[in-house]
RODO-2510 file (C-alpha; in nm, 4 decimals, decimal comma):
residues 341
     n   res          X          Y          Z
     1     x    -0,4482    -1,4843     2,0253
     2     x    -0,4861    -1,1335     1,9336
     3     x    -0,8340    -1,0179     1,8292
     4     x    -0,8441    -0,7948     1,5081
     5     x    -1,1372    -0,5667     1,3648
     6     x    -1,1223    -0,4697     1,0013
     7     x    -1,3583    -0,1344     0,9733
     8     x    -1,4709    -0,1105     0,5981
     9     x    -1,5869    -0,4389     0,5347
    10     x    -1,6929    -0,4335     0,1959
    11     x    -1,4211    -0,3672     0,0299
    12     x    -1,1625    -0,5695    -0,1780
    13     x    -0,8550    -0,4475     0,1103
    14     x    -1,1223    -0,5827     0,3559
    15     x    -1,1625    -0,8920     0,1859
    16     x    -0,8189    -0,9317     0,1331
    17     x    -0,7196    -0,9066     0,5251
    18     x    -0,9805    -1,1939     0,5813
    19     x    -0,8250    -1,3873     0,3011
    20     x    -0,4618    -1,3470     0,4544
    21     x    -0,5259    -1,3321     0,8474
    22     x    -0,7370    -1,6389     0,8249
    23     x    -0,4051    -1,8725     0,8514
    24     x    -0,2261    -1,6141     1,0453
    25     x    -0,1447    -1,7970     1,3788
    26     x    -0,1487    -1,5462     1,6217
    27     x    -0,4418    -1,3411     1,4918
    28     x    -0,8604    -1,3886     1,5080
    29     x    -1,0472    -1,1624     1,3015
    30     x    -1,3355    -1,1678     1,4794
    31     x    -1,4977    -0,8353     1,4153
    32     x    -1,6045    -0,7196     1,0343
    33     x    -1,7765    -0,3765     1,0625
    34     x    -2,0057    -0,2291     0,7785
    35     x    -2,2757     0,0057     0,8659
    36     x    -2,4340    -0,1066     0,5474
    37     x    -2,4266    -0,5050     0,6474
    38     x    -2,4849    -0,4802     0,9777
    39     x    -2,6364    -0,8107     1,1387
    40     x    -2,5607    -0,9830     0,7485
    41     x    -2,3615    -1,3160     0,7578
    42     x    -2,0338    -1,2192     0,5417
    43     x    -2,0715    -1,5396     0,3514
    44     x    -2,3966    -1,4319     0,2217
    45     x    -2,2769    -1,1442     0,0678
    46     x    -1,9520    -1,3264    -0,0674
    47     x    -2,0042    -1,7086    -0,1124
    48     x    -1,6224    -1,7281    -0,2047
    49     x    -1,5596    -1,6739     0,2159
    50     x    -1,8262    -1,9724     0,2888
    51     x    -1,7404    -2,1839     0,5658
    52     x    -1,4096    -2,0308     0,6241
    53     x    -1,5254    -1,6972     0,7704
    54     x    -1,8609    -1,7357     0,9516
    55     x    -1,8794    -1,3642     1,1337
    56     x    -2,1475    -1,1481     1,0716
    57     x    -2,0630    -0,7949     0,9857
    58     x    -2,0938    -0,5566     1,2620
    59     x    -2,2349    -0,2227     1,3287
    60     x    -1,9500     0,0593     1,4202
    61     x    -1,9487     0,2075     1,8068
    62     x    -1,7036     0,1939     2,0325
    63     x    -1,8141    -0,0652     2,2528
    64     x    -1,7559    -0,3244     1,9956
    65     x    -1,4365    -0,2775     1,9599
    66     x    -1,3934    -0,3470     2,3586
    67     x    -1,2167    -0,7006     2,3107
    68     x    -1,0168    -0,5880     2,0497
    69     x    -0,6537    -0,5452     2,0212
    70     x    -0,5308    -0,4723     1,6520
    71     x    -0,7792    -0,1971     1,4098
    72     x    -0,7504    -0,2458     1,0231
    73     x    -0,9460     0,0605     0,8682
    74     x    -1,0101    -0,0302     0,5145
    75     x    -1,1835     0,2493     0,4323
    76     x    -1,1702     0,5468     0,2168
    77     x    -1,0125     0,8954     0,2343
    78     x    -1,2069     1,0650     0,5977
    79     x    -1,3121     0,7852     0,7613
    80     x    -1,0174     0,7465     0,9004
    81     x    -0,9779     1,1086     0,9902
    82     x    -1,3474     1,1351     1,1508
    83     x    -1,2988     0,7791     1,3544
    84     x    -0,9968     0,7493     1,5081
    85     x    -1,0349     1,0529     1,7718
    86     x    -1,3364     0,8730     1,8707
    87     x    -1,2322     0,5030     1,8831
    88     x    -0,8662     0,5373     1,9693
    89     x    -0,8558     0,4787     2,4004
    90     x    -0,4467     0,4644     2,3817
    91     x    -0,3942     0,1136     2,3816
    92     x    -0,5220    -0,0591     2,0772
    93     x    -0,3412    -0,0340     1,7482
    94     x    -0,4239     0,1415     1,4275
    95     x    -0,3275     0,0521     1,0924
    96     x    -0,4922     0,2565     0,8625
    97     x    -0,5001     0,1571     0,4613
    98     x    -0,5923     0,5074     0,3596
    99     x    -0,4228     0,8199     0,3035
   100     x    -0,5521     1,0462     0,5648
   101     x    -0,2185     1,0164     0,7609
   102     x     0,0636     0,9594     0,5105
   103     x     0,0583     1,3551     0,4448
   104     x     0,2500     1,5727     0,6869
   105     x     0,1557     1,9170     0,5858
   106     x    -0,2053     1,9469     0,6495
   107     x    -0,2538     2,2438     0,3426
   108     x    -0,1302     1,9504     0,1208
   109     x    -0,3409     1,7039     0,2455
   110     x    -0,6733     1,8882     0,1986
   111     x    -0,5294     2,0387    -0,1690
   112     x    -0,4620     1,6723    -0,2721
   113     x    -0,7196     1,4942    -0,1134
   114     x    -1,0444     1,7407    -0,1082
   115     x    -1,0852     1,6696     0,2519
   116     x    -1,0034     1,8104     0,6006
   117     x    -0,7004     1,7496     0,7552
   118     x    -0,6503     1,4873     1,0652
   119     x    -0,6171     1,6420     1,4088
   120     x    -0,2677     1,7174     1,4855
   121     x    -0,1962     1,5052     1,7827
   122     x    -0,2838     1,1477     1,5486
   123     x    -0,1049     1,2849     1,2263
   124     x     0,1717     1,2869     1,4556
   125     x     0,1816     0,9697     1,6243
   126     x     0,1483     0,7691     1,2979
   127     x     0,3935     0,6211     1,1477
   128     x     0,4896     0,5709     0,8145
   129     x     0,4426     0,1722     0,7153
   130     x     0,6530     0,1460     0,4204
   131     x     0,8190    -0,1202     0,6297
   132     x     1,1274    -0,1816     0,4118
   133     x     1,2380     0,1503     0,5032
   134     x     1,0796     0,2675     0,8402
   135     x     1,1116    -0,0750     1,0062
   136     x     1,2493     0,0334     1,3500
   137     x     0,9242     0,3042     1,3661
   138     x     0,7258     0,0400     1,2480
   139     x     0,8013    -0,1342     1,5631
   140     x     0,7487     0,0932     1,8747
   141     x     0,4385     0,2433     1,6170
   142     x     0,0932     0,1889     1,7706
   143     x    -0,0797     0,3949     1,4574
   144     x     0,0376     0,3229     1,1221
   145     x    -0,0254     0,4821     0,7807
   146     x    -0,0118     0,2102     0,5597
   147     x     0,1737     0,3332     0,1689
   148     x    -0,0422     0,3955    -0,0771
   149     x    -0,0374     0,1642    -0,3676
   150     x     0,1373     0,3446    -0,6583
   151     x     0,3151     0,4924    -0,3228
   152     x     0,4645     0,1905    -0,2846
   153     x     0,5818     0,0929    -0,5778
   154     x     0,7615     0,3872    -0,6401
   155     x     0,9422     0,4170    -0,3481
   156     x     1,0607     0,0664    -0,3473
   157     x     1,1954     0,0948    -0,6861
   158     x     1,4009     0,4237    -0,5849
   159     x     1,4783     0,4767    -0,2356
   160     x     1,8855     0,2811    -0,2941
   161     x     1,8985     0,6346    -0,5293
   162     x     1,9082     0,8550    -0,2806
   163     x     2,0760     1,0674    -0,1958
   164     x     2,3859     0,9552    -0,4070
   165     x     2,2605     0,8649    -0,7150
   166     x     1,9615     1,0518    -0,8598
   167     x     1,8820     1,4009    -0,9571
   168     x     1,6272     1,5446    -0,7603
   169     x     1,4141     1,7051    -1,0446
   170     x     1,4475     1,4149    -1,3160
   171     x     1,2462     1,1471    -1,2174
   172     x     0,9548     1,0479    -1,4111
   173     x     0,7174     0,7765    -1,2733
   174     x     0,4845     0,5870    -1,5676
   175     x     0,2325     0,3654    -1,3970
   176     x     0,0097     0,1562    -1,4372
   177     x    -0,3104    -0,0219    -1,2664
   178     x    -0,5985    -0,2736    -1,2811
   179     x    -0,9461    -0,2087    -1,1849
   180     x    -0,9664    -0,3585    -0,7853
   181     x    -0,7042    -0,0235    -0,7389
   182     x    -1,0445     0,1573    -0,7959
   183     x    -1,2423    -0,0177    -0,5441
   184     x    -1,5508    -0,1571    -0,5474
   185     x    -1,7818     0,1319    -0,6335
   186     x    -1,9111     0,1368    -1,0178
   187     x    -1,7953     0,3753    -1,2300
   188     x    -1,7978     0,4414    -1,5946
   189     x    -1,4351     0,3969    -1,6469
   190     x    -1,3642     0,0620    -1,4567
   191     x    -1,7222    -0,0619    -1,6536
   192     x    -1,6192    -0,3691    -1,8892
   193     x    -1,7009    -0,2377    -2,1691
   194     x    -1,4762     0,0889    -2,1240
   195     x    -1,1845    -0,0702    -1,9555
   196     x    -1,1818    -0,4065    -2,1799
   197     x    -0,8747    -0,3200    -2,4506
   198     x    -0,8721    -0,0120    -2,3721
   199     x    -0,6157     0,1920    -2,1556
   200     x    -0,6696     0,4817    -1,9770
   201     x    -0,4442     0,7670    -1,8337
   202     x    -0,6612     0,9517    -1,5607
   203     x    -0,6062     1,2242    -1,2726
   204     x    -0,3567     1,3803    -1,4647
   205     x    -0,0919     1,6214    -1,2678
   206     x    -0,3635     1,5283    -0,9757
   207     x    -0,3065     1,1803    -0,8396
   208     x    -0,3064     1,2168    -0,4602
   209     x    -0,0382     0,9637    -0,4318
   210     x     0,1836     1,2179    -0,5774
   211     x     0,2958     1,4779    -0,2973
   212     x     0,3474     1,0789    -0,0632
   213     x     0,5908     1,0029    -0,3341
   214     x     0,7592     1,3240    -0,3025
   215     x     0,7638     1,3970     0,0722
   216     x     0,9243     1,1183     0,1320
   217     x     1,1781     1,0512    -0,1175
   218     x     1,2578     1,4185     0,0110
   219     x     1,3330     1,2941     0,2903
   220     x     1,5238     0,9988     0,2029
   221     x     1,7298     1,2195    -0,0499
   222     x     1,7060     1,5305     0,1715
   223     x     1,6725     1,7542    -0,0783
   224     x     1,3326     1,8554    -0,2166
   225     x     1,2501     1,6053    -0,5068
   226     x     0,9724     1,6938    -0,7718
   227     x     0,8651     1,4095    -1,0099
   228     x     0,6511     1,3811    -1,3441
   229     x     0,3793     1,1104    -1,2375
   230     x     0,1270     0,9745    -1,4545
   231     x    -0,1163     0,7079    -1,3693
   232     x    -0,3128     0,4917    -1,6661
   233     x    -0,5882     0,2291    -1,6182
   234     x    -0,5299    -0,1089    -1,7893
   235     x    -0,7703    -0,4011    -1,8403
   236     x    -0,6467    -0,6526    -1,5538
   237     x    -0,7611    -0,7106    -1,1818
   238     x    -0,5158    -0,6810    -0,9794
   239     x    -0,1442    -0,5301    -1,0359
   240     x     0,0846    -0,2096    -1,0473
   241     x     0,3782    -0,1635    -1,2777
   242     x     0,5682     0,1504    -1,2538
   243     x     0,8088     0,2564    -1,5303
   244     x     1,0625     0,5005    -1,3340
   245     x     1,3151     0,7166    -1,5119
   246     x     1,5874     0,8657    -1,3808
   247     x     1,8600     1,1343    -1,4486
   248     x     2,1842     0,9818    -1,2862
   249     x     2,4315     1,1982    -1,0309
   250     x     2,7069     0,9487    -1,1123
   251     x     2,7068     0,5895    -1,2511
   252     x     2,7678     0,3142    -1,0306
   253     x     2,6898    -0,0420    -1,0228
   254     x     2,3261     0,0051    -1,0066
   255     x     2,2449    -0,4066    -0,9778
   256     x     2,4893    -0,4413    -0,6805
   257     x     2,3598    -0,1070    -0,5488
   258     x     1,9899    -0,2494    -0,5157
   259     x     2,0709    -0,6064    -0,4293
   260     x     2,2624    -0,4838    -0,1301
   261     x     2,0315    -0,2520    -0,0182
   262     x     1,7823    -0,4836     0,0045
   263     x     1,9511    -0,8276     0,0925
   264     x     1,7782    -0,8158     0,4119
   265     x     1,4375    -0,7545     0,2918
   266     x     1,2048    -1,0842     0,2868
   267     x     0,9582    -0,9457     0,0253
   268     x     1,1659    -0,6996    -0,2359
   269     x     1,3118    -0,9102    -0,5392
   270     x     1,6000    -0,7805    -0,7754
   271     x     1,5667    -0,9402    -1,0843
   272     x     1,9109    -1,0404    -1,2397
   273     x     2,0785    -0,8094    -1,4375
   274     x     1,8665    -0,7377    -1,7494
   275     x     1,5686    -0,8928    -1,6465
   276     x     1,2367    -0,6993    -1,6413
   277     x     0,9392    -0,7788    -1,4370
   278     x     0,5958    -0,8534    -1,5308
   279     x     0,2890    -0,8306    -1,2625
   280     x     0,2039    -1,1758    -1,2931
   281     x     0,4966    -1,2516    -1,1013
   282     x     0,3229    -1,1154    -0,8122
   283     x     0,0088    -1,1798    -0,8260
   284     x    -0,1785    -1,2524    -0,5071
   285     x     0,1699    -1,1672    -0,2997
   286     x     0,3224    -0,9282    -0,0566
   287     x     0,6604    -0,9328    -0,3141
   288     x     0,7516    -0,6464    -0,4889
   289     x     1,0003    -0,7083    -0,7767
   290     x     1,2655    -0,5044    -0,9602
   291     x     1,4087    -0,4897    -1,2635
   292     x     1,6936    -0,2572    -1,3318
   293     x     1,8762    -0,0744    -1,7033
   294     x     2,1043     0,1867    -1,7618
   295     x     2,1092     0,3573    -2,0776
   296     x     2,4511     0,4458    -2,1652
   297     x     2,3268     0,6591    -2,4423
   298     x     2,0911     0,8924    -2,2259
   299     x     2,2959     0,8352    -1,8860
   300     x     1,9333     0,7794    -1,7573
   301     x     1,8511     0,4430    -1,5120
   302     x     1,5134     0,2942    -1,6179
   303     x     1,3777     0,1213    -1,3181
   304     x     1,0944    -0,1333    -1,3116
   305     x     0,8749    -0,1836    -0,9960
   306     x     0,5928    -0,4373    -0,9750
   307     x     0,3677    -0,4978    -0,7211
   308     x    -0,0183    -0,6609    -0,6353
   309     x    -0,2501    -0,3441    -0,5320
   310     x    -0,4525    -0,5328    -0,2950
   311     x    -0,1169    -0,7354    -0,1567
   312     x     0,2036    -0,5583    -0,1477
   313     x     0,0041    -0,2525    -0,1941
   314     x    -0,2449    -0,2886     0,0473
   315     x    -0,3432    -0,5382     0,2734
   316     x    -0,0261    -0,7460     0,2429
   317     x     0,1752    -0,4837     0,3919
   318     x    -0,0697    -0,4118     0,6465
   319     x    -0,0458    -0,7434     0,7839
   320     x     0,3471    -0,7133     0,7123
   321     x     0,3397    -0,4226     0,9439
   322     x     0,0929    -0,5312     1,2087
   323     x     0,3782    -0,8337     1,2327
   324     x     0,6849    -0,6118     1,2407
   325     x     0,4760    -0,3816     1,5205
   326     x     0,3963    -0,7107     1,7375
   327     x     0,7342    -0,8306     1,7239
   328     x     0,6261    -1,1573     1,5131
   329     x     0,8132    -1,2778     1,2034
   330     x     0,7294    -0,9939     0,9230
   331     x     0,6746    -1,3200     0,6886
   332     x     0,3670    -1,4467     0,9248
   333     x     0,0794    -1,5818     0,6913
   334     x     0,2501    -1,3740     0,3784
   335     x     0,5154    -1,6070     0,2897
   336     x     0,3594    -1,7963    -0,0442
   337     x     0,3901    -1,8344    -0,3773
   338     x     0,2560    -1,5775    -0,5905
   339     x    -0,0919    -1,7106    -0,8014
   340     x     0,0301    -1,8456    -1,1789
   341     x    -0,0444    -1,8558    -1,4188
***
């Protein structure tokens, strides 16, 4: 069995990991750090993990990471950054669920993200984990920068577009988010009484998920691709839906375009033709599902992506790449039905 750490181990992507490795057969979680909780049983701090998880979070330092093989870091923007030249010996493996390595250009990181940029020599042995798309990487990766949620979503739900099919300075991306995307930490706008029938659209033209979305579907298109995204704040736990729109190249049959580019893929769904998805659909899952329409009238596609935050978005594909990296079935302890209702 491999031994895995999760560093950040009071948040909901922390909680999440525990939730999903705790069936995972080849996998022991066996070390939950939290400089905070140190010495605290986890089940005393959340009674939902009793008698399933009986560790006790752990302090951070190197030496307690000496028997361990696999490195979840479920922590914000930084930490990442600030920990990894001192933990990393060469031979364990990363998988990091924040954004401090998913930007290449270190001026954009630190304009997007308010923070300084990763050392050189990590930024560039990290791989990105959208594992749909980067699966072979994912594989001989031994530091991984998991997608960011919205990230995710978005890509998914137009990657089969490029470079054939959509114009490079049309797209518009409308999404949308529960309160666990926020985290744990209180804040006026994810308080009940401000998010409850309400919706909210927040970090306008400054959502740090935006220059991911664009570097890469720059890449995948290779052509420099600028998008319109706009991120609003709806009163549910946990889901993403983004609303894509998109200026066609040339029409094409867009529902046997996306069902063949992702046959292979165990946890993207193409609706039929028509069909729309709703978050529920997903909840509690690594799927993401898509729903596709063109609009004859506009000559625009309309593209629906849904995803969980904490699953698909998060933790799910962490675990989805720490499979695909230790040559396992990508499906190990992440093939289930999604919650319902």
């Amino acid at each position: 069995m491999k031994q895995a750490a999760i560093i950040g181990g009071t948040g909901y992507g922390a909680l999440e990991l525990i939730r999903l490795l705790q069936n995972h057969p080849y996998v022991n979680v066996t070390k939950l750090i939290s400089r905070s909780e140190e010495g605290v049983e986890v089940q005393d701090r959340y009674p939902h993990i009793r008698a399933v998880f009986k560790e006790t979070f752990s302090g951070l330092s190197k030496e307690e990471l000496t028997d361990i093989d696999i490195v979840f870091i479920a922590a914000p923007a930084g930490v990442a950054n600030s920990l990894l030249p001192q933990l990393d010996d060469g031979t364990k493996q990363f998988i990091d669920l924040s954004g401090d390595l998913r930007i290449d250009e270190p001026g954009v990181y630190e304009k997007w993200y308010g923070l300084d940029a990763p050392q050189e020599t990590i930024q560039k042995e990290a791989v990105y984990g959208l594992t749909e798309w980067k699966k072979d990487s994912v594989r001989s990766g031994r530091i991984i920068s998991n997608p960011g949620c919205f990230a995710t979503a978005a890509l998914l739900g137009l990657l089969p577009l490029l470079p054939d099919y959509a114009e490079e300075n049309g797209i518009i991306i409308d999404g949308k988010t529960g309160v666990s995307g926020a985290g744990r930490k209180q804040s006026l706008m994810t308080h009940f009484s401000e998010t409850n029938e309400n919706v909210t659209a927040y970090k306008t033209g400054a959502h740090q998920h935006t220059p991911e979305i664009e570097q890469y579907l720059t890449e995948a298109g290779n052509n420099p691709v600028t998008t319109m995204f706009q991120t609003h704040l709806i009163p549910m736990t946990r889901g993403i839906m983004n609303t894509m729109y998109v200026n066609v190249k040339k029409k094409t049959d867009f529902q046997a375009l996306y069902e063949t580019y992702y046959a292979d893929s165990s946890f993207v769904r193409i609706q039929p033709a028509g069909v729309m998805p709703v978050t529920k659909q997903v909840l509690g899952s690594n799927f993401c599902d898509i729903g596709l329409s063109f609009d004859e009238r506009t000559g625009r596609l309309l593209i629906v992506s849904v995803i969980d935050n904490l699953g698909k978005g998060a933790s799910g594909q962490a675990v989805q790449n720490m499979n695909v990296m230790n040559g396992w079935e990508e499906t190990e302890a992440l093939w289930s039905v999604p919650q319902y209702p």
